[in-house]
C-alpha positions as a Markdown table, in Angstrom:
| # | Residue | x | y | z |
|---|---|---|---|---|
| 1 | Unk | 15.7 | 24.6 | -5.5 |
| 2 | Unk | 17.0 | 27.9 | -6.6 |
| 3 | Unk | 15.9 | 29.8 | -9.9 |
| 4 | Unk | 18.8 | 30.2 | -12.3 |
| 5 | Unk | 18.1 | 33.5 | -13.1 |
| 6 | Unk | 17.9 | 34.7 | -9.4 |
| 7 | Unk | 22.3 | 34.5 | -9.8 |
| 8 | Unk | 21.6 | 37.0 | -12.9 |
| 9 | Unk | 20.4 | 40.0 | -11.2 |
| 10 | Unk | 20.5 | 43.7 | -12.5 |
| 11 | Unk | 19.8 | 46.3 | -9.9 |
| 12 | Unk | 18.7 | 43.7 | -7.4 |
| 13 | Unk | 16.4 | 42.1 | -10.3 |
| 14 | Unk | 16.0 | 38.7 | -10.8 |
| 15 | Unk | 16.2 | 37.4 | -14.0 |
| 16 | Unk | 12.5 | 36.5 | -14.9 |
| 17 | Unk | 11.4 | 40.0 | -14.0 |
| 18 | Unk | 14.0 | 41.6 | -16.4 |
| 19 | Unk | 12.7 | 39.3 | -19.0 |
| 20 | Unk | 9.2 | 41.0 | -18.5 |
| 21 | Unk | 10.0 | 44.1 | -18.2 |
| 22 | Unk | 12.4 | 44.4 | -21.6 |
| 23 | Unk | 9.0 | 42.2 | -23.1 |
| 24 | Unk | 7.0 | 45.7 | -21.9 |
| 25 | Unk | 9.5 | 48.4 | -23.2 |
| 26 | Unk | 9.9 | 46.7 | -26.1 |
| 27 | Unk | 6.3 | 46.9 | -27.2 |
| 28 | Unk | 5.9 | 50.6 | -26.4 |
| 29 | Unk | 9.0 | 50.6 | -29.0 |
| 30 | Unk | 7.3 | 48.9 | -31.1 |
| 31 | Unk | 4.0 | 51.0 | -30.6 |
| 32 | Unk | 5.4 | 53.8 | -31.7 |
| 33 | Unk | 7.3 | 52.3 | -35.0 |
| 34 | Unk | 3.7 | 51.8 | -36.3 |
| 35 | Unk | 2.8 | 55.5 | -36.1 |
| 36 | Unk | 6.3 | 56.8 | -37.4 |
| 37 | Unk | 6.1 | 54.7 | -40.2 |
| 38 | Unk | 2.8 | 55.4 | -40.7 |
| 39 | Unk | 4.4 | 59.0 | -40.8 |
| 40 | Unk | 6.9 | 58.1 | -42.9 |
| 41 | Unk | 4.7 | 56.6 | -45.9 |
| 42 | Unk | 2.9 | 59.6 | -45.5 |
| 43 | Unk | 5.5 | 61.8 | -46.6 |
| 44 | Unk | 6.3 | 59.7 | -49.7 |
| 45 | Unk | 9.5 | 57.6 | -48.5 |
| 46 | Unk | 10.2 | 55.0 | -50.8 |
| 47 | Unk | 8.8 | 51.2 | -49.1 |
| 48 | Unk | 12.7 | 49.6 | -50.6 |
| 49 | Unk | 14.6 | 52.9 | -49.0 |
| 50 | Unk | 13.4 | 53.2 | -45.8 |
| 51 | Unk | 14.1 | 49.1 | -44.8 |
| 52 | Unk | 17.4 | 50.0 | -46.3 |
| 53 | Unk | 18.4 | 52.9 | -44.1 |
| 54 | Unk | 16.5 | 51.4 | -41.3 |
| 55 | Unk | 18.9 | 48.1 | -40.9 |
| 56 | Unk | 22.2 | 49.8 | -41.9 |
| 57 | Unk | 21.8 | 52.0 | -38.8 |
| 58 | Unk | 21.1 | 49.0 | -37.3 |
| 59 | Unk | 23.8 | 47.3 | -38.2 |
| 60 | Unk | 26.1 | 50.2 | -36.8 |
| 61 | Unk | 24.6 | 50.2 | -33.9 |
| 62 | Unk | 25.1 | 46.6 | -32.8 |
| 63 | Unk | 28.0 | 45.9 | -34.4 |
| 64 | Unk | 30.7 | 47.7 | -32.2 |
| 65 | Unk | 28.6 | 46.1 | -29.1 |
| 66 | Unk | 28.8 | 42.3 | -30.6 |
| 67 | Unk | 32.3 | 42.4 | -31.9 |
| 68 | Unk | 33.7 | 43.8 | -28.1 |
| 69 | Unk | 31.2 | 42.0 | -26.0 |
| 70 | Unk | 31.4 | 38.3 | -27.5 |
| 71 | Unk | 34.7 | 37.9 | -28.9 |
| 72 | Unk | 35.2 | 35.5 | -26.6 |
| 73 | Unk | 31.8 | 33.6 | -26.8 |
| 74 | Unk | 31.2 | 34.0 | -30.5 |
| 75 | Unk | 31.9 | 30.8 | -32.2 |
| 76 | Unk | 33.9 | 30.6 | -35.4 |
| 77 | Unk | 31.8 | 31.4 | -38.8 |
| 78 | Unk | 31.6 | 28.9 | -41.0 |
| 79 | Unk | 29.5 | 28.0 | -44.3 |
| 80 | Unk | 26.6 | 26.4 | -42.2 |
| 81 | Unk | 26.2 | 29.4 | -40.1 |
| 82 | Unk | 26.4 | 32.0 | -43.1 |
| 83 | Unk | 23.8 | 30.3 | -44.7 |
| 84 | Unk | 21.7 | 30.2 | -41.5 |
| 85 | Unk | 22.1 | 33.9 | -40.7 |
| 86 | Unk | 20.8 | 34.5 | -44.6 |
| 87 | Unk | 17.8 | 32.6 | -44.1 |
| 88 | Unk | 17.1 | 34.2 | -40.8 |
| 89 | Unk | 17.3 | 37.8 | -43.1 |
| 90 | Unk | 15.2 | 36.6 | -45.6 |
| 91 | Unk | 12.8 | 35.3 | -43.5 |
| 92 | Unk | 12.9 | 37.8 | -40.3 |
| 93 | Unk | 14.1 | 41.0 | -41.9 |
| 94 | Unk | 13.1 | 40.7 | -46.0 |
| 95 | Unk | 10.5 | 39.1 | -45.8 |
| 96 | Unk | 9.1 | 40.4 | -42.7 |
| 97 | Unk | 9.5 | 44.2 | -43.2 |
| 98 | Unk | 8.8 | 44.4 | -46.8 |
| 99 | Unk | 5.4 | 43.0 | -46.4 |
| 100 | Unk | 4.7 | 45.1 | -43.2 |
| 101 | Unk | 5.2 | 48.2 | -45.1 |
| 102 | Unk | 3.2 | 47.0 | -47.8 |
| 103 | Unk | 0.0 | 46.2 | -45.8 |
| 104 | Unk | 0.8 | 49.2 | -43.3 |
| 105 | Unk | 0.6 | 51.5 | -47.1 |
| 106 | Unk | -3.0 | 49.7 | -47.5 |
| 107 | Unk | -4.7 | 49.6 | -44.7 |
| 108 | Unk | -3.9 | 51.6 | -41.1 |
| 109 | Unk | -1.0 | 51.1 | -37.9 |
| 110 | Unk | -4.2 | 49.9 | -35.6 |
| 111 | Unk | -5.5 | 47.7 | -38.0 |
| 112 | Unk | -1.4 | 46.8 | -38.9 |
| 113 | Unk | -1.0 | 46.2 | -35.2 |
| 114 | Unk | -3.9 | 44.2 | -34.4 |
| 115 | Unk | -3.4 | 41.7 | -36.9 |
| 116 | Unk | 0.2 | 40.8 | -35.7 |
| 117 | Unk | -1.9 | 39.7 | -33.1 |
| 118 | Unk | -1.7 | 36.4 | -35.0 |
| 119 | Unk | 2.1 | 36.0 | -34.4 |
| 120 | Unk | 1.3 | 34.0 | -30.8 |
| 121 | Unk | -1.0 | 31.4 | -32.4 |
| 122 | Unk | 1.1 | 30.9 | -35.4 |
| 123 | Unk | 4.2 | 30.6 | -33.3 |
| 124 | Unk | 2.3 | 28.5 | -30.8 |
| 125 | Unk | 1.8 | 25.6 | -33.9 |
| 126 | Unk | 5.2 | 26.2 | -35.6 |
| 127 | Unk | 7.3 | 26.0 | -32.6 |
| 128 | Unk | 4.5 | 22.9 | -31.4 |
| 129 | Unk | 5.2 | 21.2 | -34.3 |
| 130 | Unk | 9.1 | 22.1 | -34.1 |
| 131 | Unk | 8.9 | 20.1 | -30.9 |
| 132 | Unk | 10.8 | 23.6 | -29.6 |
| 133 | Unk | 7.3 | 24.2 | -27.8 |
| 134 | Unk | 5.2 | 21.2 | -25.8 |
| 135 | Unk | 1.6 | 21.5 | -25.3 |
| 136 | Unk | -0.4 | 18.9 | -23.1 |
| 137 | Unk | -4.6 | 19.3 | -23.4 |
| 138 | Unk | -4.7 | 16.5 | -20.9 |
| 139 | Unk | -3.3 | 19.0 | -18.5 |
| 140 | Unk | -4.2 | 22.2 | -17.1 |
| 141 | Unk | -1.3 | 24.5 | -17.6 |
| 142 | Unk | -1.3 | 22.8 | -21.6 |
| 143 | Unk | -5.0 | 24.4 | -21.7 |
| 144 | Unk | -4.2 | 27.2 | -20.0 |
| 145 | Unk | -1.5 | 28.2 | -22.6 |
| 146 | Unk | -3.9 | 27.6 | -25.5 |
| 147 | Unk | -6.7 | 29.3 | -23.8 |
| 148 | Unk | -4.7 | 32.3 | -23.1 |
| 149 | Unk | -3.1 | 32.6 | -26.6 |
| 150 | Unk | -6.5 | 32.6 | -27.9 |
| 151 | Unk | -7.5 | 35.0 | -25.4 |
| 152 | Unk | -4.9 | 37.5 | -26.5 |
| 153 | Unk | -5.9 | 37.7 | -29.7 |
| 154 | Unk | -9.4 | 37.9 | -29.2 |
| 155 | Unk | -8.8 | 40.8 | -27.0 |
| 156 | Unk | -6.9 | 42.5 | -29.4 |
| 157 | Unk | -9.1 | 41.6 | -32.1 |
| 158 | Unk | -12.3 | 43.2 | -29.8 |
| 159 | Unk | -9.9 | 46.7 | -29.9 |
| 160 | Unk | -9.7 | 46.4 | -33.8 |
| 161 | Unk | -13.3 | 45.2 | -34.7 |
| 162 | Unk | -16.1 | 47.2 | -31.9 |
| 163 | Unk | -15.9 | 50.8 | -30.7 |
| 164 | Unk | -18.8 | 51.0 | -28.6 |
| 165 | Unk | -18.7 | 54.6 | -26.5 |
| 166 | Unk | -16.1 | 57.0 | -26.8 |
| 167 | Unk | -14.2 | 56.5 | -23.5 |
| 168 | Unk | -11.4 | 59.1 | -23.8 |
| 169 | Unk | -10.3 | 61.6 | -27.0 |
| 170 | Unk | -11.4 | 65.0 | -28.4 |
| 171 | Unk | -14.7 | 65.8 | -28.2 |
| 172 | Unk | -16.7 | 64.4 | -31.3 |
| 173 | Unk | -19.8 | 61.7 | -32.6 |
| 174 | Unk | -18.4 | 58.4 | -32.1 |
| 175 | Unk | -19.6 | 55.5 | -34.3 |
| 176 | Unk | -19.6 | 52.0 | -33.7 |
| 177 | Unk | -18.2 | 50.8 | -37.1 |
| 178 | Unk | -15.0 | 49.1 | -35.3 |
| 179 | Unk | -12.0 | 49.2 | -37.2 |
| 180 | Unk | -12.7 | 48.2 | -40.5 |
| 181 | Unk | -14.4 | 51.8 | -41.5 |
| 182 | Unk | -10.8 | 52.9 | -41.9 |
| 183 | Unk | -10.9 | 50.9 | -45.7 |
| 184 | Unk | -12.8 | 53.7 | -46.7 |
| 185 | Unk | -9.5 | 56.2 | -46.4 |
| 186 | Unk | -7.6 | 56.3 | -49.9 |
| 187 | Unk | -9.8 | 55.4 | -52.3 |
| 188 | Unk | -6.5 | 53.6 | -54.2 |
| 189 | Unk | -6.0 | 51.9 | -51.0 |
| 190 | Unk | -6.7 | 48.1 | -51.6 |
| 191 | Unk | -7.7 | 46.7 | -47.9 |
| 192 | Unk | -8.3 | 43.1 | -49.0 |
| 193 | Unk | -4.5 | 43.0 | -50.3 |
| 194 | Unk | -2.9 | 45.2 | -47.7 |
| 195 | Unk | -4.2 | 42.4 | -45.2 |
| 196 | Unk | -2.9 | 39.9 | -47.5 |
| 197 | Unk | 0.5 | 41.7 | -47.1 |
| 198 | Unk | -0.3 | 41.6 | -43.4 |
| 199 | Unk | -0.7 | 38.1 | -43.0 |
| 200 | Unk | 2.5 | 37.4 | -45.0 |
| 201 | Unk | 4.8 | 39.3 | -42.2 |
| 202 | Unk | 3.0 | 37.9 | -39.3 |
| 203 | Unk | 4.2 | 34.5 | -40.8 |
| 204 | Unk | 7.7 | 35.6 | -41.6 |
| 205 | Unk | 7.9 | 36.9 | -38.3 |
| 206 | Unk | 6.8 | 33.8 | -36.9 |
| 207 | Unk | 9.0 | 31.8 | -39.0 |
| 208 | Unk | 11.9 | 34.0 | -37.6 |
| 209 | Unk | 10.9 | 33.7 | -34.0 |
| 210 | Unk | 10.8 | 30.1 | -34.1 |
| 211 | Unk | 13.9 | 29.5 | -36.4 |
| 212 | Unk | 16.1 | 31.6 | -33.9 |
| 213 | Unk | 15.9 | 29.6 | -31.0 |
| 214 | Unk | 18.2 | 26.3 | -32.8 |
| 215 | Unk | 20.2 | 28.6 | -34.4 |
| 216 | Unk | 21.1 | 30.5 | -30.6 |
| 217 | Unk | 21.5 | 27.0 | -29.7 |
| 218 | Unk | 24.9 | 26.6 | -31.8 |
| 219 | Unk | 25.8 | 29.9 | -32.2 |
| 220 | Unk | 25.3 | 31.5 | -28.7 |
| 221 | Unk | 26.3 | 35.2 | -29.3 |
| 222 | Unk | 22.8 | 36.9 | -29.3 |
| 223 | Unk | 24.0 | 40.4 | -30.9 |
| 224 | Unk | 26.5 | 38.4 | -33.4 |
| 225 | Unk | 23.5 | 36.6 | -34.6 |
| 226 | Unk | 21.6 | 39.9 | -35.2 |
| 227 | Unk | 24.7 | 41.8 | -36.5 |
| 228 | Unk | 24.9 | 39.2 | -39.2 |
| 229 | Unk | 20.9 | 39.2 | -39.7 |
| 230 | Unk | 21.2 | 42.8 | -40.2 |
| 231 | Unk | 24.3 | 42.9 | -42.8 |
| 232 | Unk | 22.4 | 40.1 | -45.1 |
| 233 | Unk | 18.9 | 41.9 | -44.6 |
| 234 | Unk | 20.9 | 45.1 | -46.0 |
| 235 | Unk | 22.0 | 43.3 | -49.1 |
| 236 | Unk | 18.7 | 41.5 | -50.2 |
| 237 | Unk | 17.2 | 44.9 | -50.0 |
| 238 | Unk | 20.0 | 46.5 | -51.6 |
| 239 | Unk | 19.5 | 43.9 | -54.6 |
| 240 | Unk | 15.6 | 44.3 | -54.5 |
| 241 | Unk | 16.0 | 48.3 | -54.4 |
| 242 | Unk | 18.8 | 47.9 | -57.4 |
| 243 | Unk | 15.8 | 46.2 | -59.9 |
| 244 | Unk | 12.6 | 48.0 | -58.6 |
| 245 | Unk | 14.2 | 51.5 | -57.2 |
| 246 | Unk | 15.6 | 53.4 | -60.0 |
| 247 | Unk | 14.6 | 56.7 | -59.0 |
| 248 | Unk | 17.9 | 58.9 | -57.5 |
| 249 | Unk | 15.4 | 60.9 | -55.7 |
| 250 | Unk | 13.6 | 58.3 | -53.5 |
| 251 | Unk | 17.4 | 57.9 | -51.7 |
| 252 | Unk | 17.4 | 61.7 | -50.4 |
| 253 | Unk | 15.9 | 62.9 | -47.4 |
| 254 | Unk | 13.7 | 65.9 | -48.0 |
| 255 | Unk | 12.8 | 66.7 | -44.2 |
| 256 | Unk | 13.9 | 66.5 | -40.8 |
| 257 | Unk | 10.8 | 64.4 | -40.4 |
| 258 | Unk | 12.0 | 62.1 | -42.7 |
| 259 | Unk | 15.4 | 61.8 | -41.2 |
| 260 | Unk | 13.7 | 61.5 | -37.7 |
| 261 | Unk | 11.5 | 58.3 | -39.0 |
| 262 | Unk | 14.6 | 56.7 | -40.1 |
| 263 | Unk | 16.5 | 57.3 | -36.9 |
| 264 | Unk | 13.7 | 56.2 | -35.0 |
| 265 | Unk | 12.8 | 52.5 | -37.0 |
| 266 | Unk | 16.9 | 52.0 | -36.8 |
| 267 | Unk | 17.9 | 52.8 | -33.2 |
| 268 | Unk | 14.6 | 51.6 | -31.9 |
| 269 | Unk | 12.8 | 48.8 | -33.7 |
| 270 | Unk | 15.8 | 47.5 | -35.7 |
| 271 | Unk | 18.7 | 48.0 | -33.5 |
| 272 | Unk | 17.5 | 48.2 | -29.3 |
| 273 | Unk | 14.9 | 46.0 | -30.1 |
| 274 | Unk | 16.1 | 43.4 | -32.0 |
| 275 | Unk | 19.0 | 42.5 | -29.6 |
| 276 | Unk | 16.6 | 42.8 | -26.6 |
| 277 | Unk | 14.2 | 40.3 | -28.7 |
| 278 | Unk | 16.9 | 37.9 | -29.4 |
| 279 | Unk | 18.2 | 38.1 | -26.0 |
| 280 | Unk | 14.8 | 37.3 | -24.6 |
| 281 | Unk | 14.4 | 34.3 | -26.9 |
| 282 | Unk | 17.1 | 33.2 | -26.3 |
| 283 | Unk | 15.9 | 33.1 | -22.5 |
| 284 | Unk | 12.7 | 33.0 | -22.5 |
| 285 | Unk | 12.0 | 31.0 | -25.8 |
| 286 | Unk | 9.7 | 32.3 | -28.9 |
| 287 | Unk | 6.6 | 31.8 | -27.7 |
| 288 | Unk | 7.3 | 33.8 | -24.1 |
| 289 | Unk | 8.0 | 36.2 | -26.7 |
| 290 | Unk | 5.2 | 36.5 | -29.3 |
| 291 | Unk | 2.4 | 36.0 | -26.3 |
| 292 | Unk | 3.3 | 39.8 | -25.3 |
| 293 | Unk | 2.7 | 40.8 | -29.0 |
| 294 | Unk | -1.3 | 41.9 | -28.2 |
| 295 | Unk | -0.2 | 44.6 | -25.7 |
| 296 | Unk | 1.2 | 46.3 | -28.8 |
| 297 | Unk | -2.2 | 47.4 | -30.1 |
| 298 | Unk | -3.9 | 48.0 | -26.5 |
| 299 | Unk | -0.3 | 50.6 | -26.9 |
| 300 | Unk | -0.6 | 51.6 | -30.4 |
| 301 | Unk | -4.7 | 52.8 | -29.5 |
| 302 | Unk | -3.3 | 54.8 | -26.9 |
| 303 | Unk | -0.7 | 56.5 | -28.4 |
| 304 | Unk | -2.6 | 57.5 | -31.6 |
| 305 | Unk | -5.7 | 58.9 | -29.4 |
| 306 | Unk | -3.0 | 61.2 | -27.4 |
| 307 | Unk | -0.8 | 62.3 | -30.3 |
| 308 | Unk | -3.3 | 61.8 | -33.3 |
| 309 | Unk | -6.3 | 62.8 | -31.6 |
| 310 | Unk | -7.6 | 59.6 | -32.3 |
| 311 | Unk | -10.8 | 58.5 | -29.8 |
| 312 | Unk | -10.6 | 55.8 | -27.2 |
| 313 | Unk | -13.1 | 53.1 | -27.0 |
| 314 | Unk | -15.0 | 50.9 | -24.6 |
| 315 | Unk | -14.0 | 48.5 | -26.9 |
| 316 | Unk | -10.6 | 49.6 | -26.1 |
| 317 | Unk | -11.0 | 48.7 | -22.3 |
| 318 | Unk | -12.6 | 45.4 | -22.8 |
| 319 | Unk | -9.8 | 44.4 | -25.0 |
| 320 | Unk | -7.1 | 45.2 | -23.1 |
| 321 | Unk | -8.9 | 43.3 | -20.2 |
| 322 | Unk | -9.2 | 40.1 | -22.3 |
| 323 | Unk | -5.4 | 40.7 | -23.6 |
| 324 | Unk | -4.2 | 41.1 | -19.5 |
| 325 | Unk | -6.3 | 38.1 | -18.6 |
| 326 | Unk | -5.0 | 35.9 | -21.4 |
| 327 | Unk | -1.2 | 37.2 | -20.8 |
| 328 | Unk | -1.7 | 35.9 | -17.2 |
| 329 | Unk | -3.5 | 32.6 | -18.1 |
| 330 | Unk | 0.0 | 32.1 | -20.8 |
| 331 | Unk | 2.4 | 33.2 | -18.0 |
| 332 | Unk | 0.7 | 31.1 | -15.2 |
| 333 | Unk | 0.5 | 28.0 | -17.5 |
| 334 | Unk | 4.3 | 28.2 | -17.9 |
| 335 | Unk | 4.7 | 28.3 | -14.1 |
| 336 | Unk | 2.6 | 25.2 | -13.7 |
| 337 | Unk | 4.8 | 23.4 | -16.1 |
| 338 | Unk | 7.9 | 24.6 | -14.7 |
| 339 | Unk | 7.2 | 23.7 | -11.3 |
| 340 | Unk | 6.2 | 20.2 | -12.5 |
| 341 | Unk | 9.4 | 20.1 | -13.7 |
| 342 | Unk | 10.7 | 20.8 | -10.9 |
| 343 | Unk | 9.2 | 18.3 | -8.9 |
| 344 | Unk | 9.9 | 15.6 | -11.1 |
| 345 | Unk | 13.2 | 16.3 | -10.8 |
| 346 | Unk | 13.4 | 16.2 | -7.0 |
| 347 | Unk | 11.5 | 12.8 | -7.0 |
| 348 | Unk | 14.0 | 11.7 | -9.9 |
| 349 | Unk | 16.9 | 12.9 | -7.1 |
| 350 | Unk | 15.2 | 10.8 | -4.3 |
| 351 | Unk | 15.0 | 7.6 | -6.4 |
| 352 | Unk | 18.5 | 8.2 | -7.4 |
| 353 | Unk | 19.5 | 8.2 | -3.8 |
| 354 | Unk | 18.0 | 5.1 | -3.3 |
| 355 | Unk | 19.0 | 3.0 | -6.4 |
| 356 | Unk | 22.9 | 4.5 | -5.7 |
| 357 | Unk | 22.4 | 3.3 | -1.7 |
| 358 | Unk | 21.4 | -0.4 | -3.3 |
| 359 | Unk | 23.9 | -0.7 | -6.0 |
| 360 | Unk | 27.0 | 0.5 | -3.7 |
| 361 | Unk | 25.5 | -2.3 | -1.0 |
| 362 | Unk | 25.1 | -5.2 | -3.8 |
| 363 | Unk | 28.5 | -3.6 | -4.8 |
| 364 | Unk | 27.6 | -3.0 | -8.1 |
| 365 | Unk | 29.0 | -0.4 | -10.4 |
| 366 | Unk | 26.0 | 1.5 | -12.1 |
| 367 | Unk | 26.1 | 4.4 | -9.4 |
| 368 | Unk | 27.6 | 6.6 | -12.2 |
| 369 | Unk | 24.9 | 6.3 | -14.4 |
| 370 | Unk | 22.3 | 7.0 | -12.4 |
| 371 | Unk | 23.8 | 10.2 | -10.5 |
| 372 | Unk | 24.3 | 11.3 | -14.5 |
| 373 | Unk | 21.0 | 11.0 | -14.9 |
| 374 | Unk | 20.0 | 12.3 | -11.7 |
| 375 | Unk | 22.3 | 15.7 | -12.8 |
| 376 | Unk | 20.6 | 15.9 | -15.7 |
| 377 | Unk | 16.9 | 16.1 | -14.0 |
| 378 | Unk | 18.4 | 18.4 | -11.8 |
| 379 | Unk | 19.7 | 20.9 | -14.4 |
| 380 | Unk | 16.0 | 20.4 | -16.4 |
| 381 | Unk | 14.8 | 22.2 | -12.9 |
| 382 | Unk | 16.7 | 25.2 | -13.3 |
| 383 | Unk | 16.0 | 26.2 | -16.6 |
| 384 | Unk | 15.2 | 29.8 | -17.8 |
| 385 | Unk | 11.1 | 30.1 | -17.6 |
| 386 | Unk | 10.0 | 28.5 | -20.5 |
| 387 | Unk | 11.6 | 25.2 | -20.0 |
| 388 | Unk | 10.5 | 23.4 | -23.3 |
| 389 | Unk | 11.8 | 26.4 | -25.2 |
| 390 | Unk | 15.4 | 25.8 | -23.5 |
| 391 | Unk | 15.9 | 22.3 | -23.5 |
| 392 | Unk | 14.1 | 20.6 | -26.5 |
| 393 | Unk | 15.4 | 22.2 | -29.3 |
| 394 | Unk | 18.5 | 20.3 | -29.4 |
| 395 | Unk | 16.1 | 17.6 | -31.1 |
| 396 | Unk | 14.7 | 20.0 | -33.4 |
């Protein structure tokens, strides 16, 4: 049977592949929003402002885009759907970048991006027990998904935690201390409560990820959704800014650096990256999503060893081989279910045929009923990768 995406092809790409491939770019984007607001706290920008200016360029970027590419798909706004997209602010944008910036100011971007390493597993249970996500441990693409979640984070964990030898960076006596020698940096740095931060926005994010997927379900204009996000997220950090920012100062920009860390977190991690995000979601459901999250750090190392002068380590390697290994083991585990799917639904046809050959030749009148259910097998067959994702959140 033939995949729906193969009818959705850009450049002569199927569908799935442009799904993985936006997954890719978009942690390299991501990647480099940790160091350039790493930069940016650095230079003293104010953790209220920067959110602030961040999701208002945002907002103008995707706005002109969602109001002349779904007017016809975007459903009418009503109460139920303001409400939803404010919640998805607090929780995705709020929420989720306030305590980011918080950690990030107490602790480092590595140790910032390893720990978001968490968002598969966390998503893995909320969406699990959302019944958006199905696991089966009595089968081996249910193990394999678990397996390779853990996996992920492991590997990404093993970058974080052990250096072993210097691999590749400027010349210099490497230690073995891992990650966690970095607490010693700032001496009013508090590591314990920068991780707390930490572990606040990977379960925002989470929460966001997850809560999307119904809301897409009813309201299926993917930029509209994260227009309105946006706008909302730019009020509750207006309001927050209003009682805790008082200083005129703090809203100026005092270098081109400055200005260029701004431009950067809107265009790229706010604005291109959220509508590729929601758009892959939307397709590929939340945990197809988060499960690419550990190739961030395996990015972030290699960035800040080329443009920080930061050294590369073994440890390095052998996490990016257990992150690779555990994508796969995620990726071929939804395949397995898919094609089981799939052939349920082409044994579900063949019965069909047969119960509709009986009942026409007893004359009886239930053909319609099972041809509808039939359909309905059929269309399970073709959908978009993650097919749990797609097609059980309508009970959620």
């Amino acid at each position: 049977m033939a995949d729906s995406g193969e009818g959705r092809r850009v450049c002569g790409m199927p569908e799935k592949a442009q799904l993985h491939v936006a997954m890719l770019l978009l942690q390299f984007g991501y990647a480099g929003f940790h160091v350039v607001s790493r930069l940016a706290l650095n230079m003293g920008i104010s953790k209220l402002v920067f959110p602030v200016y961040r999701n208002i360029i945002a907002l103008c970027l995707l706005v002109p885009f969602a109001y002349f590419l779904e007017k016809k798909d975007r459903p009418q706004l009503t109460l139920n759907f303001v409400v939803q997209f404010f919640l998805l602010a607090l929780c995705g944008i709020t929420a989720n970048q306030g305590f980011y910036l918080l950690g990030l100011d107490n602790t480092s971007p590595t140790f910032a991006s390893a720990i978001q390493n968490s968002v598969p597993a966390i998503t893995f249970a909320m969406a699990a027990a959302l019944r958006i996500e199905k696991v089966r441990l009595d089968r081996r693409d249910g193990v394999a998904k678990v397996a390779g979640t853990l996996a992920c984070v492991a590997g990404a964990s093993v970058i974080t935690l052990y250096k072993g030898p210097t691999i590749f960076g400027p010349s210099g006596s490497g230690g073995g201390g891992g990650g966690l020698e970095l607490a010693a940096v700032g001496g009013d740095k508090n590591w314990t409560l920068g991780c707390v931060y930490l572990i606040g926005h990977c379960l925002s994010w989470s929460g966001w990820l997850v809560l999307q997927a119904p809301v897409l379900k009813k309201y299926p204009a993917r930029l509209s959704v994260t227009s309105y996000t946006c706008f909302f997220g730019v009020i509750q950090f207006l309001v927050i800014a209003a009682f805790m920012e008082r200083d005129a100062e703090a809203w100026k920009f005092h270098s081109g650096s400055e200005l260029f860390t701004i431009l950067y977190a809107g265009f790229i991690a706010s604005g291109v990256a959220f509508a590729v995000q929601i758009w892959c979601i939307d397709r590929g459901g939340p945990v197809f999503v988060a499960v690419y999250q550990p190739v961030q750090t395996l990015v972030v190392a290699i960035m800040a060893s080329l443009t920080l002068g930061e050294k590369f380590y073994l440890g390095g390697i052998i996490g990016a081989v257990l992150i690779v290994a555990g994508l796969y083991l995620v990726l071929w585990g939804k395949s397995e279910e898919r094609a089981r799917v799939a052939r349920d639904a082409v044994s579900g046809g063949d019965r069909e045929g047969l119960l509709v050959a009986a009942a026409a030749a007893a004359g009886g009148g239930g053909g319609g009923i099972i041809r509808s259910a039939g359909n309905k097998a059929a269309s399970a067959a073709t959908q978009p990768l993650l097919l749990p994702s797609s097609t059980s959140t309508d009970n959620v």
